[in-house]
LOVO-105355 format. One line per field, with one value per residue (C-alpha): x, y, z; residue number from 1. Coordinates in steps of 0.5 Angstrom, whole numbers, plus 500, padded with zeros to 3 digits. Layout:
N
xx	(X ...)
yy	(Y ...)
zz	(Z ...)
k	(NUM ...)
end
This chain:
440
xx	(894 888 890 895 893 896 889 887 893 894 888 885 893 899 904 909 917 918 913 917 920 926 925 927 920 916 920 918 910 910 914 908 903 905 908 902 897 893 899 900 892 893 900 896 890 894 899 891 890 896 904 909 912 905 903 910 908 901 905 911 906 902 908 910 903 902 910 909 903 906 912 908 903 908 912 905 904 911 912 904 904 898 893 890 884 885 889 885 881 886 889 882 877 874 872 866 869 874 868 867 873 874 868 870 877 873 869 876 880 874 872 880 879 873 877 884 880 875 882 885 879 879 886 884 878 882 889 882 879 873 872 871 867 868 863 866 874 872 869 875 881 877 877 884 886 881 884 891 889 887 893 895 900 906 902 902 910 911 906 910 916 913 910 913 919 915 912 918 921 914 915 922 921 915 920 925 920 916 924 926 920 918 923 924 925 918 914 916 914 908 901 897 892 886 881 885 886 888 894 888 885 891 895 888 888 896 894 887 890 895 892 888 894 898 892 894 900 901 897 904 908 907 912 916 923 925 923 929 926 920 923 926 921 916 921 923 917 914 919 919 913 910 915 918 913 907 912 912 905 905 910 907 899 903 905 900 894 890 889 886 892 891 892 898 901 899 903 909 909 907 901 906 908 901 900 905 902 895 897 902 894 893 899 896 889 892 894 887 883 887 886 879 878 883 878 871 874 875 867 865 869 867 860 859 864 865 872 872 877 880 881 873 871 877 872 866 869 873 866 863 867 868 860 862 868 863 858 863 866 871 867 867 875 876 870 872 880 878 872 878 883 878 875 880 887 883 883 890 891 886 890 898 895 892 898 904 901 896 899 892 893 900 900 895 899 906 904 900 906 910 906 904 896 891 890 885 881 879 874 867 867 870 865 871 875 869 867 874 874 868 870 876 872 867 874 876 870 867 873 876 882 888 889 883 886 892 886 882 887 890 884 881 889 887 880 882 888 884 877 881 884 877 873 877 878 872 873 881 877 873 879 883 878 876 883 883 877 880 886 883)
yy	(344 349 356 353 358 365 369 364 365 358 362 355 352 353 357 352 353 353 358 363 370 373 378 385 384 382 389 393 391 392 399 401 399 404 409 411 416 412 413 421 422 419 423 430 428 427 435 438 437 435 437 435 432 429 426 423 420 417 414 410 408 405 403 398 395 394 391 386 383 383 380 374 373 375 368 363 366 364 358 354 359 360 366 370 368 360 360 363 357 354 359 359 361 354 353 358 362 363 366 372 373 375 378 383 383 384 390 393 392 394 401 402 401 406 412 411 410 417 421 418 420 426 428 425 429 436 434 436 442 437 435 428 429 425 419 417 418 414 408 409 409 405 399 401 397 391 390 389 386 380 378 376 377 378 384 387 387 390 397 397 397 403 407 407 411 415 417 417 422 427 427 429 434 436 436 440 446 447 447 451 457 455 453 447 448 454 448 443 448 451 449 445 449 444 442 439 432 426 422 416 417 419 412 408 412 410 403 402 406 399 394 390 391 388 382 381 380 373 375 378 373 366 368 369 363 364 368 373 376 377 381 386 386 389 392 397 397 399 405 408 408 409 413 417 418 420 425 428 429 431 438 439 439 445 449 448 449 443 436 435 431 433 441 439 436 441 447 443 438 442 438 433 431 432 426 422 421 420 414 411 410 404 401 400 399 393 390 391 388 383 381 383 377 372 373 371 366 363 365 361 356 354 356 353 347 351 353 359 363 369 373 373 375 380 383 383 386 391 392 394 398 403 403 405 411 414 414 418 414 419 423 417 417 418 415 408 409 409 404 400 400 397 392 389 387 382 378 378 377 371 368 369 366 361 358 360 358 353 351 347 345 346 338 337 343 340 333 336 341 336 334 341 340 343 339 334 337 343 345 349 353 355 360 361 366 369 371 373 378 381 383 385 389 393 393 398 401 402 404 410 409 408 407 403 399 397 395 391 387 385 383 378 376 375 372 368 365 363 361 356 354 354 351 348 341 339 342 340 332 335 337 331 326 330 329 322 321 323 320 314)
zz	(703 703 701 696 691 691 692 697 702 706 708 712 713 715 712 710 710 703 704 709 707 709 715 711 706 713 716 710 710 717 717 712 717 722 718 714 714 719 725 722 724 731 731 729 734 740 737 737 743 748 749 746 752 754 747 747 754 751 745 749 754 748 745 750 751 744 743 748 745 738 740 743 739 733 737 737 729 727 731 728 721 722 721 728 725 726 732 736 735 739 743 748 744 740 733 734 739 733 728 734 734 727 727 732 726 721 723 726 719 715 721 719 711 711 715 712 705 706 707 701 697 700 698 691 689 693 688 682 685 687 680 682 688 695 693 686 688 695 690 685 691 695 689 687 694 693 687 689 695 691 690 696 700 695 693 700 699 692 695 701 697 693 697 704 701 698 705 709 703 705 711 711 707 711 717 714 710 718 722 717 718 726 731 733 741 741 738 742 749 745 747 744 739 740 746 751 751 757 757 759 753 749 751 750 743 741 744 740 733 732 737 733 729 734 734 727 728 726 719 717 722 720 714 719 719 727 732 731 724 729 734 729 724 730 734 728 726 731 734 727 726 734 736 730 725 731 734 727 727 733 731 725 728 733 727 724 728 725 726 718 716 708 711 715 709 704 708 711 703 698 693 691 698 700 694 696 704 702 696 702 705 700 704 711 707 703 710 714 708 708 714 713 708 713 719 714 710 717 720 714 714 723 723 715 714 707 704 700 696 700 693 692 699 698 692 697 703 699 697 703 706 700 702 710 707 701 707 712 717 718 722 728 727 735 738 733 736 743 742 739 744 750 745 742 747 751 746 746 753 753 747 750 756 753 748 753 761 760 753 752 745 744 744 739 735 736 733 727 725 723 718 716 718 722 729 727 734 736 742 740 744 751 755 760 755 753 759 760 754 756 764 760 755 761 766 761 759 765 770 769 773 769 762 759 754 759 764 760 757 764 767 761 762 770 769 764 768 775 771 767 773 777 771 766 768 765 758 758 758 753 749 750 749 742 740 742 738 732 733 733)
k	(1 2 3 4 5 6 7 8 9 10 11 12 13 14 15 16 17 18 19 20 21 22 23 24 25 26 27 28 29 30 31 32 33 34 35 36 37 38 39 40 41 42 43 44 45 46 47 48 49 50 51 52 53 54 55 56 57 58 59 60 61 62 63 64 65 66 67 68 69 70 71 72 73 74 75 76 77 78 79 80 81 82 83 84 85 86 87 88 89 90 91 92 93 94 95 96 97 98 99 100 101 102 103 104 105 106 107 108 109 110 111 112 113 114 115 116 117 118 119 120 121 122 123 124 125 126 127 128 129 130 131 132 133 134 135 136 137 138 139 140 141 142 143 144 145 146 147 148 149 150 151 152 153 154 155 156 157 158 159 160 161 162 163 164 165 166 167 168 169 170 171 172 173 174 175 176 177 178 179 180 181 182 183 184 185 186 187 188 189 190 191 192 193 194 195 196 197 198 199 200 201 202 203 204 205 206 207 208 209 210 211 212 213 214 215 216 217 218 219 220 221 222 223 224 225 226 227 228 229 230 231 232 233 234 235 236 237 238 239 240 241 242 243 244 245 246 247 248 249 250 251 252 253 254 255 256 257 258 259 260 261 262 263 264 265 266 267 268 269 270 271 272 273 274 275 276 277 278 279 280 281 282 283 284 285 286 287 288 289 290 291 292 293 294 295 296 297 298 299 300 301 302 303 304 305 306 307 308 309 310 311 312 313 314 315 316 317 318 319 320 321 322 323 324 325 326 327 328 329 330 331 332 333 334 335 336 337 338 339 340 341 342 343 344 345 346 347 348 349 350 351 352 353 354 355 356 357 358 359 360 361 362 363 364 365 366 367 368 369 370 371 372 373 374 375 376 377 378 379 380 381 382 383 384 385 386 387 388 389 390 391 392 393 394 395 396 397 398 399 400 401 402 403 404 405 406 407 408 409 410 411 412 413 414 415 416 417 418 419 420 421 422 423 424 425 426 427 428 429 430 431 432 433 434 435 436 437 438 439 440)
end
């Protein structure tokens, strides 16, 4: 089976059940993934420029899109083992439909690791009064993650073991030194310090902060046993961290006046606690370069027929966007979350359709389950669902009612829907004769 290694990560194959893990360590990476210094940014944005009471709106409207779209593809994840990369190829998208959408998840994840991995470095070379300089601590952090990435997905478990501990512990800290010295009732009440924000852009930024997370979902999922582990390590997850972690943020921005995450935690942690919220960095880092490596493996994979060993692309990728951090992508952070939130979710709404309405390759997907294989079929690519992602993506770009992310995801889900209903006989033959082909 490909991907038997464990720097390769059944990065081309199925998970197998011998394979599966318990759901407290899928629990643990997934909190990790939210509790991090990326949620804290987000939180500290929406403080700077919304109320409590308006950002904790924007945060529950982004919370239930982002837990229905985890929870089904988390399901399709689970059921099939399989990585989002490879199943989009058969959840609508088709062999080189699949090579566009990892791409989109490679520029997300590594946009993501470029921000995540500028603060990191920042907080870094600040904790040696600037010795180091920005370039070089950006090289050392952003190649201390890729290092632990290459191992794979056991590595992603003993980091989040370290450190999201160590982050909760910060931030608890930081919560008791701000309610100590403010009170809690005045910073709920207080104005924000910063230039307002919109609860549409406000919602689409909680919805794009961890959306190609929720897109993703299945990189962490297919370790999953059963659907219950899937429930409970996204629904925790995700109210610890969307909901918990976010409205820290957002009181701590209040009393502080800031949205420089590294000057929040420097007043409300002190240096240490400071240390211990930029090193819980490198857990969500792990993930998006993870995720990164499985999305190229497969664009190689569909459009060369080439198999390659995820460890090595790890290296090239960690690379890579170390490059984009030492050359300041932090200063595009709102822009990328926004431009994030409208582009990724009709991804989703394609495949949820796609595996769980139409169920047009779940045939193909049952019978090669069973023998722990990939389906022996597979279409090239469905025009419908490309077509589908991109009404998807200008709906929510170009139409300023409502929440754009919410919109675009709805519309490429409806689009999606109707156009195969319209137009998918001929490619459901295709599909089956192909399948029949091979069979055969």
């Amino acid at each position: 089976m490909a991907g038997h290694s464990m720097a390769d990560d059944y990065s081309l194959g199925r998970v197998p059940v011998e394979a599966r893990v318990p759901m407290w360590e899928i629990l643990v990476i997934r909190i990790g993934s939210f509790t991090s210094l990326s949620q804290f940014i987000l939180g500290a944005f929406l403080g700077y420029g919304m109320s409590f009471w308006d950002a904790a709106l924007a945060s529950l409207l982004g919370l239930i899109l982002l837990e229905v779209i985890t929870l089904f593809i988390g399901f399709a994840g689970a059921r099939e083992g399989l990585s989002t990369s490879l199943l989009t190829r058969w959840t609508g998208f088709g062999k080189y439909g699949s090579s566009m959408i990892s791409f989109v998840i490679v520029v997300g994840t590594l946009g993501w690791f470029g921000v995540q991995n500028s603060v990191f470095a920042k907080g870094l070379n600040d904790a040696f009064n600037g010795v180091l300089g920005f370039p070089l601590a950006a090289t050392l952090t952003g190649l201390f993650v890729t290092a632990i990435v290459i191992f794979g997905f056991k590595w992603l478990g003993i980091t989040a073991k370290i450190a999201v501990p160590g982050f909760l512990l910060a931030v608890a800290y930081g919560i008791y030194h701000v309610f100590e010295s403010q009170s809690l009732t005045d910073l709920i009440a207080s104005a924000p310090p910063g230039p307002p924000m919109t609860l549409g852009m406000g919602a689409t930024m909680v919805a794009g902060s961890f959306m190609i997370g929720a897109i993703l979902t299945p990189d962490m999922t297919r370790y999953c046993r059963n659907n219950r582990d899937v429930v409970w390590s996204t629904l925790i997850s995700i109210i610890v961290g969307e909901i918990i972690i976010n409205l820290i943020a957002v009181l701590m921005a209040h009393a502080v006046k800031s949205s420089d995450v590294v000057t929040i935690a420097l007043q409300t942690s002190g240096v240490l606690g400071a240390a211990t919220v930029i090193f819980a960095t490198v857990k969500i880092n792990d993930i998006n370069l993870y995720s990164a490596s499985l999305g190229i493996t497969n664009i190689i994979d569909s459009l060369f027929g080439k198999q390659v060993n995820r460890g090595v692309i790890t290296l090239i990728v960690g690379v890579l966007g170390t490059i984009l951090s030492v050359l300041g992508i932090l200063d595009q952070f709102v822009n990328f979350l926004v431009f994030m939130g409208i582009w990724v979710p009709p991804i989703g709404g394609v495949m949820v359709v796609d595996y769980f309405v139409l169920k047009r390759s779940r045939k193909m997907l049952d019978e090669s389950r069973k023998k722990g294989e990939l389906p022996a079929a597979c279409e090239s690519i469905n025009p419908v669902a490309l077509v589908a992602w991109a009404l998807g993506f200008a709906t929510g770009y170009l139409v300023e009612w409502g929440i754009p992310s919410i919109n675009s995801l709805l519309v490429s889900a409806i689009v999606y829907y109707v156009g195969m209903k319209l137009f998918g006989a001929s490619l459901d033959q295709k599909l089956k004769q192909a399948y029949i082909d091979q069979a055969s």
